[in-house]
C-alpha positions as CSV (number, residue, x, y, z in Angstrom):
1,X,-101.0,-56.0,77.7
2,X,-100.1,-52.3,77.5
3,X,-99.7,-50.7,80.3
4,X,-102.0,-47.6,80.6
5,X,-101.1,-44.4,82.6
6,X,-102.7,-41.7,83.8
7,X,-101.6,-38.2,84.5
8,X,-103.0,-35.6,87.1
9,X,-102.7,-32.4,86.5
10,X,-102.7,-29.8,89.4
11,X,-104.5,-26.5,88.5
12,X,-103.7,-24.9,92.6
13,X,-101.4,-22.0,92.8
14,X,-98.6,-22.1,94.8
15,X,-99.4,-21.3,98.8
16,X,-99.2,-17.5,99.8
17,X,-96.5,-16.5,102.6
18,X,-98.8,-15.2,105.7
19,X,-101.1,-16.1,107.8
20,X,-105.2,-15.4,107.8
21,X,-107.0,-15.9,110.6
22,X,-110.1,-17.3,110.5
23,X,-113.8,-15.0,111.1
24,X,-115.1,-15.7,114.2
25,X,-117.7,-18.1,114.3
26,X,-121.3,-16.7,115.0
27,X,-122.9,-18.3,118.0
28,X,-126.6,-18.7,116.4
29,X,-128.0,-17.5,113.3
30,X,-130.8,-16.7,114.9
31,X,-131.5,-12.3,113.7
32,X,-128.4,-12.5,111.6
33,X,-128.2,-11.1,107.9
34,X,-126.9,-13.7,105.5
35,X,-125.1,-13.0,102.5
36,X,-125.4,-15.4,99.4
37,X,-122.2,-14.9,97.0
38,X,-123.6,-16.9,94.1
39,X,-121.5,-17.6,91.0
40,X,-124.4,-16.9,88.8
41,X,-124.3,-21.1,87.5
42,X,-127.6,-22.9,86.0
43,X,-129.9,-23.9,89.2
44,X,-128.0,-22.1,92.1
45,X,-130.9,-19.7,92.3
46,X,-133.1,-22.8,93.0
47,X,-130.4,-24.0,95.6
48,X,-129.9,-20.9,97.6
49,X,-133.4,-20.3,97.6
50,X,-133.8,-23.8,99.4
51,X,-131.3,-22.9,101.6
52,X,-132.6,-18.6,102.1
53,X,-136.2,-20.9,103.3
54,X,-134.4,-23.1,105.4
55,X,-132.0,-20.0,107.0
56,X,-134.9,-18.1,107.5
57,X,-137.5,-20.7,109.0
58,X,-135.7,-22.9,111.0
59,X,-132.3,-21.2,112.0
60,X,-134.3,-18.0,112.6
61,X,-132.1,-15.4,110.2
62,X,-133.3,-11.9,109.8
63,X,-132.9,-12.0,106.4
64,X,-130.8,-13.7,103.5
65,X,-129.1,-11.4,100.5
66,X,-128.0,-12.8,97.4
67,X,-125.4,-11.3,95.2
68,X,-124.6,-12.7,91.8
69,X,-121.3,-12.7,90.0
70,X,-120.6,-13.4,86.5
71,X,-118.7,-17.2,86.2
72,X,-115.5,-17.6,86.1
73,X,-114.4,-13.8,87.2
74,X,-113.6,-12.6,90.6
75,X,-116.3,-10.7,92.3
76,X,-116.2,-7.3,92.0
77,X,-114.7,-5.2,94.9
78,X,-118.0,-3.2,95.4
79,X,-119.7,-6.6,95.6
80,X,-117.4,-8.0,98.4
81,X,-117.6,-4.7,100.3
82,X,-121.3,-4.3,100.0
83,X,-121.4,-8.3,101.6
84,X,-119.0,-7.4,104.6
85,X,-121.3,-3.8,105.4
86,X,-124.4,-5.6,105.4
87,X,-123.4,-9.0,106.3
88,X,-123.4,-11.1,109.9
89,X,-122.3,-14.1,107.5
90,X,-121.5,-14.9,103.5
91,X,-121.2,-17.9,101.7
92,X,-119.9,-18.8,98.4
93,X,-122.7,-20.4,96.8
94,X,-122.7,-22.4,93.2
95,X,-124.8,-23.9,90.8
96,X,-125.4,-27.2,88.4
């Protein structure tokens, strides 16, 4: 019997020199805006909005903002800036 093999690629870059520190973590969601950074993929506007309902009823939010990207590109700088200036909390949010 032939032996099979299989190879693995590794599509990572290579790690940065320097250190981030991580944001502080918020206490309670409770009155906080939340920021949405959604990669613009088939169903993720039926996800976050699951999860916008679910911020805002039971973890009490003020409000949830969504900002869509186009896939596979970075998000614009305005984008990212607008998130931090109007944002308690972001997260990266996908689709499929």
């Amino acid at each position: 019997m032939q032996e099979q093999q299989l190879i693995v690629l590794d599509p990572t870059e290579q790690p940065r020199p320097g250190t981030f520190p991580l944001a502080q973590r918020l206490g309670s969601l409770e009155g906080k805006v939340i920021g949405c950074l959604w990669n613009s993929k088939p169903h993720g506007d039926r996800v976050l909005k699951l999860l916008s309902d679910r911020l805002l009823d039971k973890y009490g939010a003020k409000s949830v903002h969504v900002q869509k990207v186009i896939i596979g590109s970075r998000a614009p700088r305005e984008v990212l800036d607008n998130l931090i200036s109007n944002c308690d909390a972001v997260i990266a949010a996908l689709g499929d």
